[in-house]
N, C-alpha and C positions, 0 to 999 in steps of 0.2 A: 504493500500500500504506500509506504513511505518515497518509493523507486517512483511509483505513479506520480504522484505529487511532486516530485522532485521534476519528472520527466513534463508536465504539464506547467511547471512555474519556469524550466526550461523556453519549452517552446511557447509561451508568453511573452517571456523577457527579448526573444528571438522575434517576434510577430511585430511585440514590442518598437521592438527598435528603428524595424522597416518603413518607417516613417516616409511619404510620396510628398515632395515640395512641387507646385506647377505655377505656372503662372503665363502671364504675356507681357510685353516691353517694347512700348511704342514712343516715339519720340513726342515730344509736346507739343513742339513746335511745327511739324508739318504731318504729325498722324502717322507716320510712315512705320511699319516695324522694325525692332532696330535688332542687329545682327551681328552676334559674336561678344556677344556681353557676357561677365562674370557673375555667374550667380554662387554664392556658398553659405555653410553656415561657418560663424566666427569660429575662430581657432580650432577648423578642421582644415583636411585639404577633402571634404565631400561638394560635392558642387557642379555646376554643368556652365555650358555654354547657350543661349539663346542662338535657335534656327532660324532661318530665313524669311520666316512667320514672326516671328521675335519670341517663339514660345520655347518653355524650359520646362523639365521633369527631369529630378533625380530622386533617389533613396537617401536618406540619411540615420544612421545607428544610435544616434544622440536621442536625447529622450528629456522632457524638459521644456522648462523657457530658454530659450535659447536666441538669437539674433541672425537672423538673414542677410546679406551681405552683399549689396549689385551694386558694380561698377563697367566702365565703360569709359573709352578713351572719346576724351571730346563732353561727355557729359557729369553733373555733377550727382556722386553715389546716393546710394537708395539703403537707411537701414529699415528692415520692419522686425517687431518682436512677433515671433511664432510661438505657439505651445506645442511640443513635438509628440504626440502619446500614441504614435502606430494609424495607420488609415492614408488617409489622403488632408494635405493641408493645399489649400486653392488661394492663389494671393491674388485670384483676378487680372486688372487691368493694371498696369502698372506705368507711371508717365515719367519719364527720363528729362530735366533740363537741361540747357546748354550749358558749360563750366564757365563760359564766354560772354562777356559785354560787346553787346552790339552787334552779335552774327547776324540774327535773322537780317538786319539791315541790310548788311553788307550781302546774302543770300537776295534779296531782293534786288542792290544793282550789280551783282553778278547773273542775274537770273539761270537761277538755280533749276535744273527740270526736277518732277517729279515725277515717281512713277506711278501708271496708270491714271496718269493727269495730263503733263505735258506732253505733247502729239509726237515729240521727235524720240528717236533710237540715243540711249544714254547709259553710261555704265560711268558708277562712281565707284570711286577707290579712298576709302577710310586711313586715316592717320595710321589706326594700328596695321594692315592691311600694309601700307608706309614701310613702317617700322620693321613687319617679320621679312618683308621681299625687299628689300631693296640692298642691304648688305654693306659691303662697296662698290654697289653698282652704281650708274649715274641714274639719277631720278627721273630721266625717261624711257629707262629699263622699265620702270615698276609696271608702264601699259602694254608691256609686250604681248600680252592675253588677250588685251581686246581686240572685239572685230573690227576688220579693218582698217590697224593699226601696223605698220612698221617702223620699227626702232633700232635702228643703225648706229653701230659703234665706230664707223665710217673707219677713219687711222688707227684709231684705239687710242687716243689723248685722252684726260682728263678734263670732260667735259665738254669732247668734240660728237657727242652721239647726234640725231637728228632723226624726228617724226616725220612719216607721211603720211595723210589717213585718207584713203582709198585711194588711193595714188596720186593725191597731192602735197607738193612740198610744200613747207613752213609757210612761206608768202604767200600761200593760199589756205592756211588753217589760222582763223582766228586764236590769239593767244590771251589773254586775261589774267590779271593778280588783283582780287579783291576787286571784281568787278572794272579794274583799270586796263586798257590796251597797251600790251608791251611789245608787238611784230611791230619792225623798225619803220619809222615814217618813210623813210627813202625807197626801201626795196620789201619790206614786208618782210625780212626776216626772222627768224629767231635763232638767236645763238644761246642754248643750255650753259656754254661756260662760266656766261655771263650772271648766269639764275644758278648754280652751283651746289648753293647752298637750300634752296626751296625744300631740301627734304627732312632739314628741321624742324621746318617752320609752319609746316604744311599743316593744315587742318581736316582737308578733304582736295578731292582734287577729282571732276566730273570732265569725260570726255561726250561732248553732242555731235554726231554723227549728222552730216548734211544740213539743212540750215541752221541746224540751232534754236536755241531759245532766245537768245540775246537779242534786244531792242535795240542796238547800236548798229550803225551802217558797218559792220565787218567786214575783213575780205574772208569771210567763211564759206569756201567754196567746199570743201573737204570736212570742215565740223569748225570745233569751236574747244576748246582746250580750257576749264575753266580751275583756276586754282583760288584756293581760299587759303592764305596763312593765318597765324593764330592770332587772336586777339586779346582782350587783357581778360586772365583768369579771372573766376568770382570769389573762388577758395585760395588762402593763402599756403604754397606749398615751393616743392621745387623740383629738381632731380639734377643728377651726376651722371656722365656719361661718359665709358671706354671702347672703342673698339680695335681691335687688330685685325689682318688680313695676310692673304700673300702679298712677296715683293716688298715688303717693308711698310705694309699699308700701317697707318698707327692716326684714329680717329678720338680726340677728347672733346665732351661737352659740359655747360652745366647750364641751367636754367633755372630761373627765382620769379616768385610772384608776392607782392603785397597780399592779394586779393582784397577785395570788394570793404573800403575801409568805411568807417561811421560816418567821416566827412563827403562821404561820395567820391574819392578818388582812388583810383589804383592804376599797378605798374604792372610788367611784366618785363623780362629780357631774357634772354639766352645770346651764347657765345661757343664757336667751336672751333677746333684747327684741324686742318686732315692734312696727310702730306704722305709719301708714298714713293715708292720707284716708277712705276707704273708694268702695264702688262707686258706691252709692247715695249724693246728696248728703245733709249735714250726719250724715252717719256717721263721724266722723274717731275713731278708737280709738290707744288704748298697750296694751301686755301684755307682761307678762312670767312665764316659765315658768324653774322649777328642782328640781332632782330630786338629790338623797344617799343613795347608801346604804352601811351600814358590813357586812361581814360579818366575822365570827371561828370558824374552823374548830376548834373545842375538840376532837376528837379523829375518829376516825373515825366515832364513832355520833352526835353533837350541832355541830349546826350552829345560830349566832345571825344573823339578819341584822338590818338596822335598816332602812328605810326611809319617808325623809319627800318628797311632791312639793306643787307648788302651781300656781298661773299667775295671780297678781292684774290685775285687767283693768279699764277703763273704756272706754265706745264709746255714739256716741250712734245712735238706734233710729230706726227708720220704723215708725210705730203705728198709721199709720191705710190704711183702705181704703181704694185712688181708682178714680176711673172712668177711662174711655176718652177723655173726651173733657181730662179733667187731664193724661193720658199724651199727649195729641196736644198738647195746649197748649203744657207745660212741658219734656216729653222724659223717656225714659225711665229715667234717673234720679231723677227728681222727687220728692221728699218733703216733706208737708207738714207737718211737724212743727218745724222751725226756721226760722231767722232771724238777724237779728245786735243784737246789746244791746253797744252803748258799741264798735263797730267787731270783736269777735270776736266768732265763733260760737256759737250758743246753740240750745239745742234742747230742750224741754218734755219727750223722752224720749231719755230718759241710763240707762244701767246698770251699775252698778260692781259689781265680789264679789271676795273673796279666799277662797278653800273648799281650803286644804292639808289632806294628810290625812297622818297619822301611822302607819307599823306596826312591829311587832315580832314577828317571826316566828322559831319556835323549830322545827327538823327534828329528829327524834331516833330513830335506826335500832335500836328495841329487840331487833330478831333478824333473822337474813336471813328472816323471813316477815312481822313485824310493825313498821308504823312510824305512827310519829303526826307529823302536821303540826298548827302550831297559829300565831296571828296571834291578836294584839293591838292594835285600831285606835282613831284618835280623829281626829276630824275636824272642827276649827272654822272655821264659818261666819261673814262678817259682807258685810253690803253692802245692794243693793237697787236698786230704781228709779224713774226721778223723776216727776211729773207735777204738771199744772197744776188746782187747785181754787179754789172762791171761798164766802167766807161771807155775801155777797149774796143774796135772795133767786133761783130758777130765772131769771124775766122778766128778772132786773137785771145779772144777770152780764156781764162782760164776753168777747165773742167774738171768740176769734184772729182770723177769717175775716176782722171789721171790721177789720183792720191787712194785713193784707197788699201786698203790694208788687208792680211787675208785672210781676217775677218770678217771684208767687206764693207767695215767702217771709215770715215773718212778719217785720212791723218793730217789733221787740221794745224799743226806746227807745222810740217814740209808745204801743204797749200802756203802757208803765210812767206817759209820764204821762196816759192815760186813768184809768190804776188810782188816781194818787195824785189825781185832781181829786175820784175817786167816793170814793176813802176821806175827803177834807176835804170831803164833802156828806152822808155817811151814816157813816162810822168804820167802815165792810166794803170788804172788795176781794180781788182776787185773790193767791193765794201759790204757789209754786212747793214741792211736798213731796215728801219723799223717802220712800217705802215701804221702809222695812226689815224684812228677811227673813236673822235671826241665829241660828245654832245650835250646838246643841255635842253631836256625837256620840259614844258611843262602843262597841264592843262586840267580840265575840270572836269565832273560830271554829276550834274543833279536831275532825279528823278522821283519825281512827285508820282503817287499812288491814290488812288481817291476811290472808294466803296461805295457802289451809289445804292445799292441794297445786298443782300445775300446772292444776288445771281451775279452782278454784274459790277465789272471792276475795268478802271481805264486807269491807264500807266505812259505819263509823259514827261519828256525831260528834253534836256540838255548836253551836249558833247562838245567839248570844246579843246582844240590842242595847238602847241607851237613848236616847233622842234627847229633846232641851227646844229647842222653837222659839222667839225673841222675834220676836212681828210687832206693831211697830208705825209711824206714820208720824211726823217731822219737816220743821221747814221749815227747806226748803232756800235761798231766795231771797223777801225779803219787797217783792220788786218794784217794790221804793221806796219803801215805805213806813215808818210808824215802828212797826208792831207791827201782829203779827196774832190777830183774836179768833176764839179756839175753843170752842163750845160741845157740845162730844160727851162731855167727861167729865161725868157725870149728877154725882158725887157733889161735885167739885171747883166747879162751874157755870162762865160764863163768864172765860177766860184770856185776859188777853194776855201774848202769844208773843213770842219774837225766835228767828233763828235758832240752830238746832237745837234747840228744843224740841221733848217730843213736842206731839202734836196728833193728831184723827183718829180712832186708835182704839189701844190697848196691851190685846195678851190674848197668852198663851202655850200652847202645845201641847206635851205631854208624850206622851212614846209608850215603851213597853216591849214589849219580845218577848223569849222564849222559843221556841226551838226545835230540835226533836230530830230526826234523820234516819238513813236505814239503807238500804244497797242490798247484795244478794247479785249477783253476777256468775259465770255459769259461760261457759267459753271453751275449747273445745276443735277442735284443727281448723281446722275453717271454717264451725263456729258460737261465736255467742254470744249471749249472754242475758241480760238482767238482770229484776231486779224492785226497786224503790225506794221506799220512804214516808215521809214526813215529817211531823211533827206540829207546830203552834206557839198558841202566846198570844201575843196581844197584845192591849195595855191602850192608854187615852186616858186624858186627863184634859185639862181647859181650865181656865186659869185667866185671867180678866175684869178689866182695870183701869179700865175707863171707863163700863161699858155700864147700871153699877147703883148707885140713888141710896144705899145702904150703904157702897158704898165696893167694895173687891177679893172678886170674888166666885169661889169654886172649889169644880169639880165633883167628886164621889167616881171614882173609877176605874173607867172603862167597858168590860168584858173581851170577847171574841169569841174563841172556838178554831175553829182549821182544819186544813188537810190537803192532802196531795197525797198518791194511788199511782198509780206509773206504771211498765207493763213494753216490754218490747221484747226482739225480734231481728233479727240479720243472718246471713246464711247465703251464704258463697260458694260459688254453683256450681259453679264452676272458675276459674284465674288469668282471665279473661274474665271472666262473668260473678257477679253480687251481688244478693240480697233480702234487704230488712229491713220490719219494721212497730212502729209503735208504738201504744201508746193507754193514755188517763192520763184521771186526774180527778183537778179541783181545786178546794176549797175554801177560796173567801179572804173574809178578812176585810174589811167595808167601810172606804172611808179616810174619814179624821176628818170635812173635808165632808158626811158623809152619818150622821156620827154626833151633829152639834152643828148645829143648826138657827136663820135667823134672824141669822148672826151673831151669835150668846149664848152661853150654859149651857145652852140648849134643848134637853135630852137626848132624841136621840129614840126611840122605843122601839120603834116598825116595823122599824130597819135590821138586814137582815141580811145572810148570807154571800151574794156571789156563785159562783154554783156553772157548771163549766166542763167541758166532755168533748171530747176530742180526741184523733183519731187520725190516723194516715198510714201510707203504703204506699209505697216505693221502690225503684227498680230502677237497677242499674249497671251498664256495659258497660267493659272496657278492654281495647285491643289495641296496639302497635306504633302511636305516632303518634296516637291515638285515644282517646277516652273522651266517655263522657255518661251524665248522671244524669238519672231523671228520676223524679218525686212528686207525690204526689195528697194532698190533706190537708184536713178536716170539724172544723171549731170550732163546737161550740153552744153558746152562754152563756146561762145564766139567771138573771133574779135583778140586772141592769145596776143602776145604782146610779145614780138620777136625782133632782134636788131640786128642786121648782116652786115659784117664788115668786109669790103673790097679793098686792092689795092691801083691806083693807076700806072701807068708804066714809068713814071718818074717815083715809083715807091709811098705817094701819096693817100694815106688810108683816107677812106669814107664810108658814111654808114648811114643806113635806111630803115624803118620800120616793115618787115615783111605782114604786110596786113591779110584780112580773112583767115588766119591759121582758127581752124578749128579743134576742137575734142568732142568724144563722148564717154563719159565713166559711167558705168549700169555696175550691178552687182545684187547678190541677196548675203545677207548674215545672217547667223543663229547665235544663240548664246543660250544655255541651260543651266540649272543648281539643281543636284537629285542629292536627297539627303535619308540614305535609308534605316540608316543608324542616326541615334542621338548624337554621338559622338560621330561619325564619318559624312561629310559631306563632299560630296563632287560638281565640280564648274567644268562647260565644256564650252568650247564655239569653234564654229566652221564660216569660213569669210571668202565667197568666192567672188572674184571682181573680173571685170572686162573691160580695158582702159586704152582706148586706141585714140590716132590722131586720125581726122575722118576725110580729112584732101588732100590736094597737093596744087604748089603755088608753080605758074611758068611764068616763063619769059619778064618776069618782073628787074624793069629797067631801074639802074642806081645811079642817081646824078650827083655832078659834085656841086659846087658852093654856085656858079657860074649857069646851072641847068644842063648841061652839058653830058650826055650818057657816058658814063664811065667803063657799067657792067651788066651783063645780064644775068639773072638769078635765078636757078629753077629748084624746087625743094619737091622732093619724093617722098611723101612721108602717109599716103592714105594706106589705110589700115597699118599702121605700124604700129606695136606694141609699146605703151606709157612703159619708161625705163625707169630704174632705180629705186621700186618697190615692189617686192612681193606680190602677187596678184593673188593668191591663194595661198592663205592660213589657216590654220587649226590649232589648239588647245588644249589641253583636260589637264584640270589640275583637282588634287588630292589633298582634305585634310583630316587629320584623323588625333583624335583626343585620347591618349593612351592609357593616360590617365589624369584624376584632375587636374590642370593649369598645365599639364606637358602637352604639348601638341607638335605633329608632326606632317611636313607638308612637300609633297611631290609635284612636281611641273613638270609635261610635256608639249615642245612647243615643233609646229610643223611650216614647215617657208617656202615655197614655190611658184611656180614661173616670173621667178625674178629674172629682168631683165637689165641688163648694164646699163649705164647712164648713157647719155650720146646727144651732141648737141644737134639740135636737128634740121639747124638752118646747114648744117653739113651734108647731108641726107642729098647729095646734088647728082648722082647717078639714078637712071631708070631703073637699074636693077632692083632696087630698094623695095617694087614695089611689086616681085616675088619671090620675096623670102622673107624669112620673120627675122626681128631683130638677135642679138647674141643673148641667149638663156644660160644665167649662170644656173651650178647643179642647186635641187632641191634638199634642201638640209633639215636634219632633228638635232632638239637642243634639251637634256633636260638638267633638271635644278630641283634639290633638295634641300629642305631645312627643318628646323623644327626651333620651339621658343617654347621658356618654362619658366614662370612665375612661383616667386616664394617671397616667404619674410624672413630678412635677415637683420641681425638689433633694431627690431620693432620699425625694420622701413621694409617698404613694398621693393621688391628685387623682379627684374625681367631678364633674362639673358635669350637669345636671338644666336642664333649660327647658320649658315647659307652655305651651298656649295653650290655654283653655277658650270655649268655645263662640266656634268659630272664625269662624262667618257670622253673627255676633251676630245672630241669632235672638230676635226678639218674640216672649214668653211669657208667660203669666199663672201661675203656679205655686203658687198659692194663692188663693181668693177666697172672700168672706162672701155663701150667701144671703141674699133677702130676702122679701118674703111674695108671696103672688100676683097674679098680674094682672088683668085685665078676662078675661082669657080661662082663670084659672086655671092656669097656668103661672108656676113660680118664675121670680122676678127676681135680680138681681145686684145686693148693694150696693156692691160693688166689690173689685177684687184688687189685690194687689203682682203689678208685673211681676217676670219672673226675673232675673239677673244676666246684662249683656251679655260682649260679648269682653271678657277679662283674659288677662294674659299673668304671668309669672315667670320668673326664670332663680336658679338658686343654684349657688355651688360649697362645696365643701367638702374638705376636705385634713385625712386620715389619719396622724395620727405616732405 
């Protein structure tokens, strides 16, 4: 009897125990479920992670009052007291706040999609999300997963990687930081090196596939890249930060926050150094990243914030194309662009920037229907990058190649005294110059929001920008020499130089805009709606310091207006399913390249607007453990903005706008989350595109200054293959909870019919137009890690470890056509391979 009793108080205490915690975990602020949250009880490690529903179920052994325990990167933690005594405990609906002063604002003029709300194709990527993938990689690794996205580590430098999304490059993907336009006024680009640091500082970070959400006149022909950095915490805390790597990678941070003080003020900041060898040899870089921001809660309707970040960086670059059989020689790190001068390293391509950008952002909640957000930016540029020139005549110059070593590195002591025998035989020789590329931006944007009831909401503002470029070059290293002669200033004639003079060429670029925008939104149910347009000016001007025997020569202000309307809906069918569609036209303005001809004042008077139409179709599924999207989407550009340089028989270059170049980019995406276990969830996408240029231009005559036909121009290029992105991708990625707060995470990434880059005003043979352009081979990449949370002397501990491309896998990940063969098939002039195994481990500890 006693056994009985003993065996029944047993399995009591055992039923006892199995205590079932559930719940849900949806954000406040936009309803959304939130995903990848900690749930536990205090001072165990029992606990789960919230699914993609935002829902949570574990068991827990404890028995008691006990304390429940949700945290969440980005939001401010959740305690509830439970009473544990066996069964089921239901904590309902549970609302997560932002840890943040002033996001939702700045979510507002960043326009933020939503899912199952706003009409366009969007995949956001979460801080922590940040944190486990990114490693030492450069922070435009972390979207390698999305559809149709490619993420090119192009040389392998520090900070040289580069997006294209569905096959277009930078200058065609609108770029954003809190809502602010950073794709350069001149040419639309974005240089990563320059943003470096963004993966500290990062809050979230959402990629819009095709038009976008954004109310601002973009060049978003490919999507809209939208980043959100942090802003001032509300809780007073902080953290410390280690990381190492291969190659001597060695990353430190720390971060502090007042939090949310009685007077209504508070700080935040962080500060970090990275520095490194780099993968590829004579890539050895330093950087460093820092971010402030002050805010002052002046009452309940006005909110100030401040914030300033930056990441100033130097790292030296692999510039040049090689072949197969350099990669067999030297090994696939190989670069041939350095060497060693006087026993340290040295390398002809170097790239330094410092690009902080400044804001002031004023929130002001003029009634519970009406609020205006508003940002004041400035952002100074200065830096550039190096390379090697000679004032010798073509024949006489001296050639790296002649120095090398047999290691294939350049022996840059014997280059220098080859230089200085040629300069004591002729007074020319070679110099090492620095390309500067300095700017000083600034501009504004306010966006007023007004609620006219629950259905229906209208969103209008302001875009305003100024930008003045200085580009010119200095010498950076006069190679031994006692001075260097420059002849390119017309007016000044022959100089000798010493370091840091300019040299070269000195012209400046001035850009103004204006722009106005408007979008009505009706939202009722389980539909919504919008309709959006925007209008804008912008102006050029160039101003000449070398190129004219006068002296400084400057052009009148050259204006172009443009546009964009774009509507859309989403319609949910029921909790299951969703359809949406969009479709937009855009009118943009040419960049300065195509409006100054020549490298001069050559104003050209052909350039006009590129005009652009785009739509998509979408469909969503969500069930229990389950979801997937998937999109169809038709880009036709007209109007491409191409410049062909001639020469005439006296050696005289000239150059012309090649007008009508058309495109067409079509494609469909998928992307899924099956999550079959509590703990196991799976992400998959498949991204197939079709990205051709759709004519071809003849007999298009090039005149010079005088009208006078110089050349004829014919371009080959219908049905040719969009070069230098992937045209089909896939994904699956793995992560799996081993146990509580240990999690571990698998990536498989797939790249194919990637096509070399190739300029296409080159394209000047008929052959061109049967055969397909040069397909580099199709590569697999995958990458491992895993991250585990603990408490160590009473602070929260994270450690993160990454191994990328685990079976270091030979890749070509970039490469430069070349013309055709004997048999009419393009050649290769050579590619960078892609970056082998790297690994990383960081911790970091929460106070």
């Amino acid at each position: 009897m006693s056994f009985i009793v003993a065996l029944m108080t047993l399995l009591s205490s055992s039923a006892f125990a199995q205590t079932i915690i559930k719940g849900n975990l949806f954000d406040a602020t936009t309803d959304e479920p939130i995903i990848g949250a900690n749930v536990s009880v205090a001072g165990t490690t029992t606990g789960a992670i919230s699914d993609f529903n935002g829902n949570f179920s574990f068991q827990s052994k404890v028995s008691g009052e006990q304390k429940v325990i949700i945290s969440f990167v980005g939001m401010k933690p959740v305690e509830q007291q439970v009473t544990l005594n066996g069964g089921t405990v239901d904590l309902g609906q549970i609302s997560l706040e932002t840890d943040a002063i002033g996001l939702q604002e700045v979510e507002v003029m960043a326009s933020v999609a939503v899912d199952r709300k706003t009409p366009v194709a969007a995949a956001t990527v979460s801080a922590e999300e940040i944190e486990a993938k990114m490693g030492n990689q450069e922070f435009p690794q972390v979207l390698k997963s999305t559809p149709g996205v490619y993420v090119s580590g192009a040389g392998g430098g520090y900070g040289d990687s580069r997006i294209a999304l569905r096959g277009f490059s930078s200058e065609n993907v609108a770029v954003t930081i809190n809502g602010v336009p950073v794709n350069d006024m001149e040419n639309g680009s974005v240089y990563w090196s320059n943003w470096a640091g963004l993966g500290d500082v990062t809050r979230t970070m959402q990629v819009q596939r095709g038009l976008g959400a954004s109310k601002l006149a973009l060049p978003s022909v490919g999507g809209t890249i939208n980043i959100l950095t942090k802003t001032t915490d509300v809780e007073k805390g902080g953290s410390v930060y280690m990381g190492v790597g291969n190659d001597g990678y060695f990353k430190q941070g720390v971060s502090l926050s007042s939090g949310l003080m009685d007077n209504g003020w508070a700080v935040s900041g962080s500060f970090s150094h990275t520095a490194g060898n780099g993968y590829v040899d004579g890539t050895s870089f330093e950087g460093y990243s820092y971010f402030f921001n002050v805010s002052k809660q002046i009452n309940e309707n006005h909110t100030l914030s401040f914030t300033t970040f930056g990441a100033p960086q130097e790292h030296g670059q692999r510039r040049t194309y090689l072949h197969e059989e350099d990669y067999d020689k030297y090994g696939k790190r190989y670069n041939a662009d350095w060497g060693y001068k006087n026993g340290e390293e040295f390398s002809q391509r170097t790239n330094f920037y410092h690009k902080p950008q400044m804001s002031l952002n004023w929130y002001w909640t003029i009634s519970d229907k009406t609020e205006l957000a508003t940002t004041a930016y400035v952002s100074i540029g200065k830096g550039g990058g190096t390379g090697l020139t000679s004032n010798a005549s073509y024949n006489d110059r001296l050639n790296v190649n002649d120095f090398r070593t047999d290691a294939g590195i350049i022996d840059w002591d014997a280059f220098t005294v080859a230089n200085q025998q040629q300069f004591a035989e002729t007074g020319n020789g070679s110099v090492l110059y620095a390309s500067n590329n300095n700017h000083f931006w600034t501009g504004g944007v306010s966006t007023l929001t007004h609620k006219f009831n629950d259905n229906w909401t209208l969103t209008s503002g302001l875009d305003l920008r100024y930008y003045k470029g200085e580009h010119y070059q200095t010498v950076e290293d006069l190679m031994g020499n006692p001075y260097y002669t420059d002849y390119n200033n017309k007016s000044a004639g022959p100089r000798d130089l010493q370091q840091g003079d300019i040299m070269g060429y000195h012209n400046d670029g001035l850009v103004q805009w204006q722009g106005v925008f408007s979008q009505i939104e009706y939202s009722q149910n389980d539909l919504t709606y919008f309709l959006s347009a925007a209008g804008s000016h912008q102006g050029y001007k160039r101003i000449d310091y070398f190129s004219y025997d006068h002296g400084v020569d400057e052009t009148d202000w050259v204006s172009f207006f443009g546009g964009s309307v774009k509507t859309g809906a989403n319609y949910n069918i029921n909790d299951h399913h969703n359809v949406f569609a969009n479709v937009g036209y855009i009118s943009r303005q040419p960049y300065m390249r195509a409006v100054f001809l020549n490298y001069k004042n050559d104003v050209n008077d052909q350039a006009v607007n590129e005009k652009i139409l785009s739509g998509e179709v979408g469909y969503g599924y969500r069930t229990k453990g389950f979801k997937v999207n998937v999109n169809a989407y038709y880009t036709y550009w007209q109007d491409k903005a191409f410049t062909k340089t001639v020469y005439d028989d006296a050696g005289q270059s000239y150059s012309a706008n090649l007008l009508g170049v058309d495109a067409l980019h079509k494609g469909i995406e998928l992307d899924m989350t099956y999550q079959p276990l509590r703990n196991l969830v799976f992400n998959a996408m498949v991204s197939v595109g079709d990205w051709r240029w759709m004519n071809n231009l003849e007999n298009v005559i090039i005149y010079d200054d005088q009208q006078r036909p110089v050349d004829e121009v014919n371009v080959y290029m219908k049905d040719a293959q969009v070069g230098n992105s992937a045209q089909t991708t896939a994904a699956i990625n793995a992560t799996y909870e081993v146990i509580p707060r240990l999690r571990i995470m698998a990536d498989w990434n797939y790249y194919g019919r990637l096509y070399a880059n190739y300029d296409v005003t080159k394209l000047d043979d008929p052959r061109y137009n049967e055969t397909d352009m040069y397909e580099l081979p199709a590569y697999n990449l995958f990458d491992i890690g895993a991250s585990y949370s603990f408490e160590i002397w009473k602070l929260d501990a994270l450690v993160n470890a990454k191994v990328n491309n685990v079976f270091d896998t030979d890749y070509a990940v970039e490469g430069q056509q070349g013309s055709l063969d004997a048999n009419g098939n393009p050649t290769l002039n050579g590619y960078y391979m892609g970056v082998g195994r790297t690994y990383s481990v960081g911790l970091k500890l929460n106070f």
